[in-house]
DRENDREN-705818 format. One record per atom (N, C-alpha, C): residue in three letters; atom name; x, y, z. Coordinates in Angstrom, 3 decimals, decimal comma. Layout:
<sites>
<site r="ala" a="CA" X="X" Y="Y" Z="Z"/>
...
</sites>
This chain:
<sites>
<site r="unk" a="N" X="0,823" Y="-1,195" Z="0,000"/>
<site r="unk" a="CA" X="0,000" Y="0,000" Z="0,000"/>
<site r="unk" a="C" X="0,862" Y="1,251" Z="0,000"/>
<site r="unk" a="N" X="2,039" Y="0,977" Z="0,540"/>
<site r="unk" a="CA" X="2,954" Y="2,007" Z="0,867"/>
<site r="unk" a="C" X="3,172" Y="2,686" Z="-0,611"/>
<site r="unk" a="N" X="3,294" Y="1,948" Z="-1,584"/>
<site r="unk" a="CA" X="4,226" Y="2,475" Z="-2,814"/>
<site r="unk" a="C" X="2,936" Y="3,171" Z="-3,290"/>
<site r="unk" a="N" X="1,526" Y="2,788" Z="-3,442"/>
<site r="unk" a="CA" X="0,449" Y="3,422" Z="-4,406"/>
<site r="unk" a="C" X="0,335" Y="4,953" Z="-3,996"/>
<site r="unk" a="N" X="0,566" Y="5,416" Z="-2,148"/>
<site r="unk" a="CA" X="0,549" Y="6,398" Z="-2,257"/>
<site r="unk" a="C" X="1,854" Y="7,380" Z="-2,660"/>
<site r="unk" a="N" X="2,912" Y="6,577" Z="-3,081"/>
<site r="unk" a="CA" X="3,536" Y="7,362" Z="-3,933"/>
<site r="unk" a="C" X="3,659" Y="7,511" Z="-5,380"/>
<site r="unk" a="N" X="2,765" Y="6,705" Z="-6,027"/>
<site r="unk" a="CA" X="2,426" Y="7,108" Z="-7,424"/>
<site r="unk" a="C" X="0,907" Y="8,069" Z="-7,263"/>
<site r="unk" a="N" X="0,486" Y="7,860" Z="-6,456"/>
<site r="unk" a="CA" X="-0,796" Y="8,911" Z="-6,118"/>
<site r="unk" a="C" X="-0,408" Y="10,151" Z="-6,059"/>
<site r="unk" a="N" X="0,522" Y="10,444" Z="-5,136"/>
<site r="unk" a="CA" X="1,004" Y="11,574" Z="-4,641"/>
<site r="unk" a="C" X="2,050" Y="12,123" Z="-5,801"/>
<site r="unk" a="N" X="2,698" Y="11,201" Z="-6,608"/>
<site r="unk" a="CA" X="3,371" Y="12,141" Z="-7,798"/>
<site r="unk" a="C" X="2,450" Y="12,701" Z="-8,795"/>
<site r="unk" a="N" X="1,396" Y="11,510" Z="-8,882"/>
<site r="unk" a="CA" X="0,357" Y="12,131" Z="-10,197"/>
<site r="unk" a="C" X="-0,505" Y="13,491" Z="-9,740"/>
<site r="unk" a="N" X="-1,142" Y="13,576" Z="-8,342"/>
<site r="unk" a="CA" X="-2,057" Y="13,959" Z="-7,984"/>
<site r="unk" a="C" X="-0,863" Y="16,146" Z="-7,778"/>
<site r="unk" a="N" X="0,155" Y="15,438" Z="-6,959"/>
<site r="unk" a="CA" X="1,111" Y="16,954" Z="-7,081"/>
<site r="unk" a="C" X="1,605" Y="17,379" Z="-8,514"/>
<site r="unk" a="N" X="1,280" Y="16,780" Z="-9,421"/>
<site r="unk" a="CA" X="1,712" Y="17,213" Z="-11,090"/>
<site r="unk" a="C" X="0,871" Y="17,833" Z="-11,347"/>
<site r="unk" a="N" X="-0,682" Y="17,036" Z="-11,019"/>
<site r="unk" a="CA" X="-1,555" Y="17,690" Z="-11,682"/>
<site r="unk" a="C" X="-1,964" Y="18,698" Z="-10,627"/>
<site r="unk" a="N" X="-1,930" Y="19,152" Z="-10,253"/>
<site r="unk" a="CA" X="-1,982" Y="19,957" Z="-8,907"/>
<site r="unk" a="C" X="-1,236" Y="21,339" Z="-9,631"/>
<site r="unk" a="N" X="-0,007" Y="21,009" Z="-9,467"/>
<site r="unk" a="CA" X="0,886" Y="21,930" Z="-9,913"/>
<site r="unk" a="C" X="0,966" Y="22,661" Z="-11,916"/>
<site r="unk" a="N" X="0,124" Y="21,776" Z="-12,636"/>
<site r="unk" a="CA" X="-0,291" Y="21,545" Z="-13,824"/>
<site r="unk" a="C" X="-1,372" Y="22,912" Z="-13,539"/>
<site r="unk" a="N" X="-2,567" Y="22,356" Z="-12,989"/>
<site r="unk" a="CA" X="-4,344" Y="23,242" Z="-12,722"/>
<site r="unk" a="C" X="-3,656" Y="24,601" Z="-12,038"/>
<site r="unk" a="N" X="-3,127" Y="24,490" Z="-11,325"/>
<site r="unk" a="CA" X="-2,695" Y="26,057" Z="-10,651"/>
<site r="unk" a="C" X="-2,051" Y="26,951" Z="-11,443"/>
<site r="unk" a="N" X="-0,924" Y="26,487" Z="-11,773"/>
<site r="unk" a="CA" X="0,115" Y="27,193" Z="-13,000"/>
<site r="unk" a="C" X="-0,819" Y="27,532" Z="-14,501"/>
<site r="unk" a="N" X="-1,680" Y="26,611" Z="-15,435"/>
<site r="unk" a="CA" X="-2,305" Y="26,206" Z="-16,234"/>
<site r="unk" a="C" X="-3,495" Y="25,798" Z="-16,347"/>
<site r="unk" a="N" X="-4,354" Y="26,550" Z="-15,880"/>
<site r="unk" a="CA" X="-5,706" Y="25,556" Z="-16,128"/>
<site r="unk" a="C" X="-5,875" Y="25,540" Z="-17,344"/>
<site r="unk" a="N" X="-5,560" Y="26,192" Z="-18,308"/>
<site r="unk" a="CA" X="-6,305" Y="25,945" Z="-19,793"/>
<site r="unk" a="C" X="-5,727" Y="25,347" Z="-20,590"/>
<site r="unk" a="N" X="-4,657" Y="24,259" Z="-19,699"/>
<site r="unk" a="CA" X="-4,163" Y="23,001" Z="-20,358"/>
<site r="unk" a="C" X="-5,015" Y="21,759" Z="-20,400"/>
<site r="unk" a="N" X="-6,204" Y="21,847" Z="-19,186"/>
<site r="unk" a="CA" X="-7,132" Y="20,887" Z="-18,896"/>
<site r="unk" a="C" X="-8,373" Y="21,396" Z="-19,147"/>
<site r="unk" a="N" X="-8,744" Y="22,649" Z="-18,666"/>
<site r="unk" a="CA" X="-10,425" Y="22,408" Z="-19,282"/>
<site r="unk" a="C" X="-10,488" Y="23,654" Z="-19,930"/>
<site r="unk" a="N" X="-11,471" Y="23,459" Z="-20,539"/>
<site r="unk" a="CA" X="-12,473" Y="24,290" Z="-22,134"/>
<site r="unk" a="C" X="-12,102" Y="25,912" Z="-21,255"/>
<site r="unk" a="N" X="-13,089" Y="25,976" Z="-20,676"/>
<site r="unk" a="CA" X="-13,151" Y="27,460" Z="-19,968"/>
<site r="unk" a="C" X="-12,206" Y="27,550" Z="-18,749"/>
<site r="unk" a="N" X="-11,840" Y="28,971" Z="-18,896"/>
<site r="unk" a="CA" X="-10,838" Y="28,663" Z="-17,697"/>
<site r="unk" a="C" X="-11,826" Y="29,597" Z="-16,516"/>
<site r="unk" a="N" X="-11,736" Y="29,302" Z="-15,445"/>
<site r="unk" a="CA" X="-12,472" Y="29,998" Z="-14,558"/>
<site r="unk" a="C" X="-11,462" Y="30,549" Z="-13,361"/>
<site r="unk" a="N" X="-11,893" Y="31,026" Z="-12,243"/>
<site r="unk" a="CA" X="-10,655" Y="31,984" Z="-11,452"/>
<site r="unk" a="C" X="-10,339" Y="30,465" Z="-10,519"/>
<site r="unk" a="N" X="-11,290" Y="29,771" Z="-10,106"/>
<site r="unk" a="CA" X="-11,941" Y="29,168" Z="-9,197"/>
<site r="unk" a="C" X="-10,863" Y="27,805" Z="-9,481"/>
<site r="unk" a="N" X="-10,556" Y="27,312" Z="-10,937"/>
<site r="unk" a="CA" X="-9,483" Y="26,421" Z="-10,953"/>
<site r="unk" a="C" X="-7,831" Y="26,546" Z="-10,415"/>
<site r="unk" a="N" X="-7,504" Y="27,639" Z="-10,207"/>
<site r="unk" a="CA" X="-6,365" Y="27,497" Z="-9,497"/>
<site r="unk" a="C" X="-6,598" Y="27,404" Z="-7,838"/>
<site r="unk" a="N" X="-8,265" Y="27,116" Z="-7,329"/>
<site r="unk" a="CA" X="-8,171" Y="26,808" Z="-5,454"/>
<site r="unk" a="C" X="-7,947" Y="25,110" Z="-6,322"/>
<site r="unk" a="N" X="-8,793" Y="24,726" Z="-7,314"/>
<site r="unk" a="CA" X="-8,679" Y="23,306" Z="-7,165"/>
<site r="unk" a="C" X="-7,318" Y="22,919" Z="-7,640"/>
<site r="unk" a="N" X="-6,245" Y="23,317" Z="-8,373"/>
<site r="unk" a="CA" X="-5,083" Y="23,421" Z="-8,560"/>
<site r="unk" a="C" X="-4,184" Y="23,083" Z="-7,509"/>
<site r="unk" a="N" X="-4,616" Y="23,932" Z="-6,216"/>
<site r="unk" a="CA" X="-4,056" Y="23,691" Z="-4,758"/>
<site r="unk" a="C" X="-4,442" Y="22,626" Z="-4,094"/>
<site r="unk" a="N" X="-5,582" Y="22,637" Z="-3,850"/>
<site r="unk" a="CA" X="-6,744" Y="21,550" Z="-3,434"/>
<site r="unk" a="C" X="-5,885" Y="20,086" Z="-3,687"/>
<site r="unk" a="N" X="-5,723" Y="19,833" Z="-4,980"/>
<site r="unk" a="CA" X="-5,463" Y="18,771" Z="-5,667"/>
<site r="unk" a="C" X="-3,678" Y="18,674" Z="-5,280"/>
<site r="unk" a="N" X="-2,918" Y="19,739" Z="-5,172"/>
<site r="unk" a="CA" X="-1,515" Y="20,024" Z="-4,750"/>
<site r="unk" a="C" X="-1,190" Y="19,132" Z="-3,204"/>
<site r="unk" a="N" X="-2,375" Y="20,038" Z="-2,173"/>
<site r="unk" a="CA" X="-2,419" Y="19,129" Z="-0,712"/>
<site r="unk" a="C" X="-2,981" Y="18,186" Z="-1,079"/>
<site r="unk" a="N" X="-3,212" Y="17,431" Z="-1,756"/>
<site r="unk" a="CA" X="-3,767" Y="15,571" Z="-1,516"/>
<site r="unk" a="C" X="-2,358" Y="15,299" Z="-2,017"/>
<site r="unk" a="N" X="-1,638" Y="15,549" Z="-2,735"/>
<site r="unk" a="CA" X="-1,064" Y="15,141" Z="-3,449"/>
<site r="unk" a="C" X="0,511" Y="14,906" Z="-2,211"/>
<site r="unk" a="N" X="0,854" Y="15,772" Z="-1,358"/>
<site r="unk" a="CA" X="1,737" Y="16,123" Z="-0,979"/>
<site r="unk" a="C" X="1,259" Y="15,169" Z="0,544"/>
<site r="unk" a="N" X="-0,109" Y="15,665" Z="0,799"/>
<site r="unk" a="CA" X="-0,603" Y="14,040" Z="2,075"/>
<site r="unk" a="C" X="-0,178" Y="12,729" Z="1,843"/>
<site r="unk" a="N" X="-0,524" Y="12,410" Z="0,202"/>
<site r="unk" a="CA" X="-0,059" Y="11,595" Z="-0,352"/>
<site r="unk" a="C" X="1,651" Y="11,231" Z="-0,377"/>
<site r="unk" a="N" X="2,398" Y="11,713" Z="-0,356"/>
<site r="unk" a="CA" X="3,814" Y="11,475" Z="-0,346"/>
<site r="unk" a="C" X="4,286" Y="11,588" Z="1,579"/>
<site r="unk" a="N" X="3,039" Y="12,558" Z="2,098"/>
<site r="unk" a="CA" X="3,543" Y="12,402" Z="3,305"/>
<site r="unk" a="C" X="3,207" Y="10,911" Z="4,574"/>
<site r="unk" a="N" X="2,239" Y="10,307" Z="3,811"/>
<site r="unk" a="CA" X="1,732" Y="9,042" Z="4,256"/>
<site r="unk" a="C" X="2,691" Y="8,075" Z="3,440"/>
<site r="unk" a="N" X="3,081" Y="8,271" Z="1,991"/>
<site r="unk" a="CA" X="4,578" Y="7,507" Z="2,042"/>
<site r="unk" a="C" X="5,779" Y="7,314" Z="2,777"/>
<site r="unk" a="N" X="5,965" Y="8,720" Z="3,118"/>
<site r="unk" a="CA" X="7,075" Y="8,932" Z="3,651"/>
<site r="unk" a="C" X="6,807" Y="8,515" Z="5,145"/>
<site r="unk" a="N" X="6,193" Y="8,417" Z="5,988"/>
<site r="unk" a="CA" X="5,869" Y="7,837" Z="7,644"/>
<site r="unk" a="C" X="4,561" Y="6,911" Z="7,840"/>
<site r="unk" a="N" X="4,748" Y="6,027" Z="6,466"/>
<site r="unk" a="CA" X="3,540" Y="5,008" Z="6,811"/>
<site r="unk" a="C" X="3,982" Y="3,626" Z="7,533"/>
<site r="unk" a="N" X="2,408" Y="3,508" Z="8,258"/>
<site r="unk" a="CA" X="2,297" Y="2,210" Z="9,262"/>
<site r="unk" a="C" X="1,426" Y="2,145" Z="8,521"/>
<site r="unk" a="N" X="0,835" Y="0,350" Z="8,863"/>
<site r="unk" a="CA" X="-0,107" Y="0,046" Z="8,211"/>
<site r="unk" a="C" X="-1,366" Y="-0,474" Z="9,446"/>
<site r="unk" a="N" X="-1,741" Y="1,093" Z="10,312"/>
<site r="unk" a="CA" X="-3,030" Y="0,848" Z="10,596"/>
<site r="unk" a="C" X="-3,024" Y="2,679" Z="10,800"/>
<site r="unk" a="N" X="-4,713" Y="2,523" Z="11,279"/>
<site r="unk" a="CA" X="-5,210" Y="3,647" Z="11,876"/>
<site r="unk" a="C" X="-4,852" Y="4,506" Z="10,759"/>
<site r="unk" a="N" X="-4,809" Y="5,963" Z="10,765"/>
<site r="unk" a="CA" X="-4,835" Y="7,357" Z="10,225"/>
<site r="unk" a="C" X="-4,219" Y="7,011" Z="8,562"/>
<site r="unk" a="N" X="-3,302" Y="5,943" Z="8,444"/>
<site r="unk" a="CA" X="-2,885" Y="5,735" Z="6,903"/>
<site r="unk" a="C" X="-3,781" Y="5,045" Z="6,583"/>
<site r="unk" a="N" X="-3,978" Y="4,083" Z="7,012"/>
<site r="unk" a="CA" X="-5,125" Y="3,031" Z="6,383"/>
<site r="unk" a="C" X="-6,456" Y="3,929" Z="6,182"/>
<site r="unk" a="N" X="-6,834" Y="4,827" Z="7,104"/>
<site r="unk" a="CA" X="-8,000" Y="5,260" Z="6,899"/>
<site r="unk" a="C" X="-7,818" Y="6,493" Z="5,702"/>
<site r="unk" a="N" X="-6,554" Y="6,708" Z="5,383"/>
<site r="unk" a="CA" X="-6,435" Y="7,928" Z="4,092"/>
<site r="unk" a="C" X="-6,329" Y="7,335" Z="2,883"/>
<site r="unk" a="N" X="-5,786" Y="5,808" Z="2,899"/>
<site r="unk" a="CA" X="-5,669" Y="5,043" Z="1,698"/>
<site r="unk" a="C" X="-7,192" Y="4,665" Z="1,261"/>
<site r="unk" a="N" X="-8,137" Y="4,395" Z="2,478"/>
<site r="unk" a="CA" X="-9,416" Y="4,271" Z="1,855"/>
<site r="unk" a="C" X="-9,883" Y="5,575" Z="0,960"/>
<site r="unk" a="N" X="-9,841" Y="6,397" Z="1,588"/>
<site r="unk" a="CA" X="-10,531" Y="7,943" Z="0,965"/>
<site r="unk" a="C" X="-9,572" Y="7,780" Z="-0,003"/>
<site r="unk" a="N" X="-8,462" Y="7,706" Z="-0,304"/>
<site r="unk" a="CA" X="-7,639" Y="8,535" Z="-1,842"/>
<site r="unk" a="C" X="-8,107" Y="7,147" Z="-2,902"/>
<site r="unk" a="N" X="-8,105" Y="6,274" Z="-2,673"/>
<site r="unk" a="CA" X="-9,242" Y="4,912" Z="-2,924"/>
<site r="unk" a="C" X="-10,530" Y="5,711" Z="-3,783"/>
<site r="unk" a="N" X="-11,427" Y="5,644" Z="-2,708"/>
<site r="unk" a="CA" X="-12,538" Y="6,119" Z="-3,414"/>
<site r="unk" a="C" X="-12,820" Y="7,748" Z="-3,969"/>
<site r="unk" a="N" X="-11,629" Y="8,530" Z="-3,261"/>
<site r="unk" a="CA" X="-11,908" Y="9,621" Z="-4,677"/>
<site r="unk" a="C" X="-10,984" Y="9,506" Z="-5,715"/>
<site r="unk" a="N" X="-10,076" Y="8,378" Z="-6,111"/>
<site r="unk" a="CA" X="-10,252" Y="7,905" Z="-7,646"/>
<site r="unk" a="C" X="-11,220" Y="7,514" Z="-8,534"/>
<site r="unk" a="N" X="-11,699" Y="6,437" Z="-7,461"/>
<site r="unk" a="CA" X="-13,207" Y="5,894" Z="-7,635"/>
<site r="unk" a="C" X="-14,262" Y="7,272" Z="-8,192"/>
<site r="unk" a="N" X="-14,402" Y="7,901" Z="-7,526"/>
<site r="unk" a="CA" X="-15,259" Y="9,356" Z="-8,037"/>
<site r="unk" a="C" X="-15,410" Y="10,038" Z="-8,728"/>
<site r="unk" a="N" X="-13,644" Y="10,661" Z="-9,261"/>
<site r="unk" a="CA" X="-12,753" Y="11,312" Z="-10,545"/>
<site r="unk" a="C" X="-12,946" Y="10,414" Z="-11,419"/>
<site r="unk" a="N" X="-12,559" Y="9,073" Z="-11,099"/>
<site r="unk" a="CA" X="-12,889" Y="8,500" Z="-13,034"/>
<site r="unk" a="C" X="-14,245" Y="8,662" Z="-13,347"/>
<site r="unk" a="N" X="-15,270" Y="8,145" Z="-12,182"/>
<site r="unk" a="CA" X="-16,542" Y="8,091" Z="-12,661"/>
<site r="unk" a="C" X="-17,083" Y="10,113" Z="-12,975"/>
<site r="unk" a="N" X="-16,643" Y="10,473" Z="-12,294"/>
<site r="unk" a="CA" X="-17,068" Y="12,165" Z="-12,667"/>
<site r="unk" a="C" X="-16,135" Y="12,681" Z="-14,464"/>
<site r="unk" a="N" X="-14,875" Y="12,002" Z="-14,521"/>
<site r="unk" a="CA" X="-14,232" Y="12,029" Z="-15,469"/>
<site r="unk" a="C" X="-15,251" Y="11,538" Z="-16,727"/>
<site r="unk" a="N" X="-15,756" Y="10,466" Z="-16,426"/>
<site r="unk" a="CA" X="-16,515" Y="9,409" Z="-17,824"/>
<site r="unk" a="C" X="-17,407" Y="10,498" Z="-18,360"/>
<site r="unk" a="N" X="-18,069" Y="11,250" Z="-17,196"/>
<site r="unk" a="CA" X="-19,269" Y="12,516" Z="-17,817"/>
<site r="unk" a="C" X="-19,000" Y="13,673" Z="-18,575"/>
<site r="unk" a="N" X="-17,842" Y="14,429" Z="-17,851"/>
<site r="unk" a="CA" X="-17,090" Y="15,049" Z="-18,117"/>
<site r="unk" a="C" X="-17,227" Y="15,691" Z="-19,207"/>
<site r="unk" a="N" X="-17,784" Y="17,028" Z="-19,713"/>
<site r="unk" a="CA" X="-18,020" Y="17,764" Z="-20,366"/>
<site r="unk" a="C" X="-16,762" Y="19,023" Z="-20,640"/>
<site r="unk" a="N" X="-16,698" Y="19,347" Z="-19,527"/>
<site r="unk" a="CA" X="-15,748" Y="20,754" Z="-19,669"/>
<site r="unk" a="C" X="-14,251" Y="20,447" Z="-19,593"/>
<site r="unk" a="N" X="-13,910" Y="19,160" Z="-19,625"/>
<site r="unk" a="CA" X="-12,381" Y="18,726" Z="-19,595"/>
<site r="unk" a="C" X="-11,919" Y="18,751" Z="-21,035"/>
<site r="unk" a="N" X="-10,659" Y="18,953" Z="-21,310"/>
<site r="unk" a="CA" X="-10,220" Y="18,772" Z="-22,802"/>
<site r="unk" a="C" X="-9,773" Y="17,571" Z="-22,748"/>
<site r="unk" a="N" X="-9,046" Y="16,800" Z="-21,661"/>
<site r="unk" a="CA" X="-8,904" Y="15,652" Z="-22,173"/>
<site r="unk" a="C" X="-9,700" Y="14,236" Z="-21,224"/>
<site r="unk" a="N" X="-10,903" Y="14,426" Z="-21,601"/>
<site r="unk" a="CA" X="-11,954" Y="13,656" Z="-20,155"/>
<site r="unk" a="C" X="-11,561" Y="12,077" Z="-20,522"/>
<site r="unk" a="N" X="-11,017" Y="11,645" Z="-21,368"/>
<site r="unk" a="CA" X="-10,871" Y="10,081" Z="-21,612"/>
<site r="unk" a="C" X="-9,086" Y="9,837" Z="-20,583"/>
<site r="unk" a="N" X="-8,537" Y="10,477" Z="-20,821"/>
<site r="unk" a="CA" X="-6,874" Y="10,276" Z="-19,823"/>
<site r="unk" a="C" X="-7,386" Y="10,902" Z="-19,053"/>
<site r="unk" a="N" X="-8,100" Y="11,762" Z="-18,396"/>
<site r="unk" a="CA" X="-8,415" Y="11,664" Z="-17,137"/>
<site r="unk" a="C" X="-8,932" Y="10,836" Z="-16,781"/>
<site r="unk" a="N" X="-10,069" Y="9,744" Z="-16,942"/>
<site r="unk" a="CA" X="-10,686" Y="8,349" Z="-16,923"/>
<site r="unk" a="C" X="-9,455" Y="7,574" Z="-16,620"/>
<site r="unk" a="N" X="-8,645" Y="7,519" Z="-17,622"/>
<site r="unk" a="CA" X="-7,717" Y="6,032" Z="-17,544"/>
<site r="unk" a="C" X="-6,655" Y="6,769" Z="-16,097"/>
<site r="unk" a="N" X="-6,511" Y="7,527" Z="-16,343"/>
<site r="unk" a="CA" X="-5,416" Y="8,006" Z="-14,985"/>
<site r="unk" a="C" X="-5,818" Y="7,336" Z="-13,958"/>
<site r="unk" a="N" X="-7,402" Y="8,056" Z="-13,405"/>
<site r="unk" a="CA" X="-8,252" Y="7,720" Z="-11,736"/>
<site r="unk" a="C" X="-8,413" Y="6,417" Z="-12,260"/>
<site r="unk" a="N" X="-8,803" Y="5,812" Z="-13,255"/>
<site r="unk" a="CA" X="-9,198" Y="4,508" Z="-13,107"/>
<site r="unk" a="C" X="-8,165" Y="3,836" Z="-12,650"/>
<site r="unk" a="N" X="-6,878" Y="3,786" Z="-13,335"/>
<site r="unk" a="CA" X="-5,502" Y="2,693" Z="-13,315"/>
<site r="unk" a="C" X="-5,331" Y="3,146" Z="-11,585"/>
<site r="unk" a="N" X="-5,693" Y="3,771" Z="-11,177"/>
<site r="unk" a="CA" X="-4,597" Y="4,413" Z="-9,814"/>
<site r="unk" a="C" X="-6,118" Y="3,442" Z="-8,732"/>
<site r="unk" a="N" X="-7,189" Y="4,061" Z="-9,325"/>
<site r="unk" a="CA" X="-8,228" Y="2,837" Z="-8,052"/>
<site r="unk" a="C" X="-7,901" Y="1,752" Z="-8,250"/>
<site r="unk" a="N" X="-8,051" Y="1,436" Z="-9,401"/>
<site r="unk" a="CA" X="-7,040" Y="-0,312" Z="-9,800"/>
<site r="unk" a="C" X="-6,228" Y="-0,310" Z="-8,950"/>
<site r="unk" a="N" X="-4,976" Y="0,102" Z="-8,799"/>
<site r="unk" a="CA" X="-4,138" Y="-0,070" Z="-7,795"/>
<site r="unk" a="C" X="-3,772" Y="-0,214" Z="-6,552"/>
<site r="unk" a="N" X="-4,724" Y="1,149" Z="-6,117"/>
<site r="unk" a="CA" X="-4,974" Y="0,983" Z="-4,840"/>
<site r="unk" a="C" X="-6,103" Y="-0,012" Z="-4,355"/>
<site r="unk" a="N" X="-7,223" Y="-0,986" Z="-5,250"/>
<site r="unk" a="CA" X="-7,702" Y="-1,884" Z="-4,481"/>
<site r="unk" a="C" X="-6,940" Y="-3,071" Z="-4,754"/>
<site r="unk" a="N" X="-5,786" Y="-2,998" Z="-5,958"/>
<site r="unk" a="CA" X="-4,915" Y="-4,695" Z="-5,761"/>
<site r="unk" a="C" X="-4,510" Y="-4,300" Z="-4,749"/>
<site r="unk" a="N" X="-3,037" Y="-3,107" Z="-4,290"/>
<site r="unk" a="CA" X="-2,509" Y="-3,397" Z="-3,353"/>
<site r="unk" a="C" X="-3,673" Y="-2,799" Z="-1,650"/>
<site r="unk" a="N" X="-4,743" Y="-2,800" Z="-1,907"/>
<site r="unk" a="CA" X="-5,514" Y="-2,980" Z="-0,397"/>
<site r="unk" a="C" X="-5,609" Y="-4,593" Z="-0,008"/>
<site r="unk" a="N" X="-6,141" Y="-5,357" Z="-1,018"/>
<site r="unk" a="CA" X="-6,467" Y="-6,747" Z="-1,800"/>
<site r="unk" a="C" X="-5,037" Y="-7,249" Z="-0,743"/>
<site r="unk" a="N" X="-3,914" Y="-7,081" Z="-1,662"/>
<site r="unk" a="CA" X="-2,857" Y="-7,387" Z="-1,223"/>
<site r="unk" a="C" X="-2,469" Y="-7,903" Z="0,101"/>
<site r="unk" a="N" X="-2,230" Y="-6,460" Z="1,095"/>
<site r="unk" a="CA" X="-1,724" Y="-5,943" Z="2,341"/>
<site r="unk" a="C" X="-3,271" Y="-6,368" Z="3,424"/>
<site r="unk" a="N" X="-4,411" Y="-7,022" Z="2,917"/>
<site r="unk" a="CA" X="-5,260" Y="-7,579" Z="3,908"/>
<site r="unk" a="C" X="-4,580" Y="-8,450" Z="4,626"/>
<site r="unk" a="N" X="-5,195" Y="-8,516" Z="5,770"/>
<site r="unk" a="CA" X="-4,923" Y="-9,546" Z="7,294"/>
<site r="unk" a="C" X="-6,231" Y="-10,044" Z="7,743"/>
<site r="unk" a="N" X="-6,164" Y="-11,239" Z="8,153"/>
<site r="unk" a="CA" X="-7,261" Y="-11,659" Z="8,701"/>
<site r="unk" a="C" X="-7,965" Y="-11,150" Z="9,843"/>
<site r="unk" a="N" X="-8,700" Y="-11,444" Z="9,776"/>
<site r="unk" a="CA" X="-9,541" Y="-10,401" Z="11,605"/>
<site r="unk" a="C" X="-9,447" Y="-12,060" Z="12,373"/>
<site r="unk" a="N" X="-8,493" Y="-11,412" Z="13,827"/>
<site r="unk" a="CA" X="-8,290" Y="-12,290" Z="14,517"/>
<site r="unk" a="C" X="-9,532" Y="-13,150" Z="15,430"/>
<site r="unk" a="N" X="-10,203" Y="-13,819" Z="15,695"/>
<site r="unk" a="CA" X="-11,164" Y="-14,088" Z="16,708"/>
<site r="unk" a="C" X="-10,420" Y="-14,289" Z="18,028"/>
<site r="unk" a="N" X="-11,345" Y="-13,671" Z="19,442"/>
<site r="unk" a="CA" X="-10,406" Y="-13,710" Z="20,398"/>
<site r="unk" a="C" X="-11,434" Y="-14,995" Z="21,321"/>
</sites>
């Protein structure tokens, strides 16, 4: 689990750093409002490398690997609709391949629940 949030956290701080610097590399209209999500997307990205960098595998990581989990899960599926993106199909395959990942390696790094 350890390694996904560091391909999370490189993709998620690119594009982060991409939307802030550039939004009208990614969508149709540019609005003022895409460089908060520019940032927005910057801190997941940088949580992301910081749960690499001092991960255990319970409590507060485990519970951030679920959430960065399902808002891939969210982004691809909000990606598939995706009207105002210029490129809404690689945004799809991006969030998709990265939830892929993060549920093999959740899949993976499972433990049994002990009975006492």
């Amino acid at each position: 689990m350890k390694w996904a949030f560091l391909i999370s956290g490189i993709v998620e701080l690119l594009a982060g750093i991409i939307t802030y610097q550039n939004p009208a590399m990614l969508f149709i209209e540019v609005q003022s409002t895409y460089q908060f999500y520019g940032l927005s997307i910057s801190v997941l990205g940088i949580t992301n490398l910081l749960c690499f960098k001092y991960y255990h595998d319970q409590g507060l990581c485990r519970s951030i690997y679920l959430s960065m989990m399902f808002f891939h899960a969210v982004v691809a599926i909000l990606s598939y609709r995706a009207s105002g993106l210029i490129y809404p199909k690689e945004a799809l395959a991006t969030h998709l391949g990265l939830f892929v990942l993060f549920v093999l390696m959740y899949m993976k790094d499972l433990k049994p629940i002990l009975k006492e």
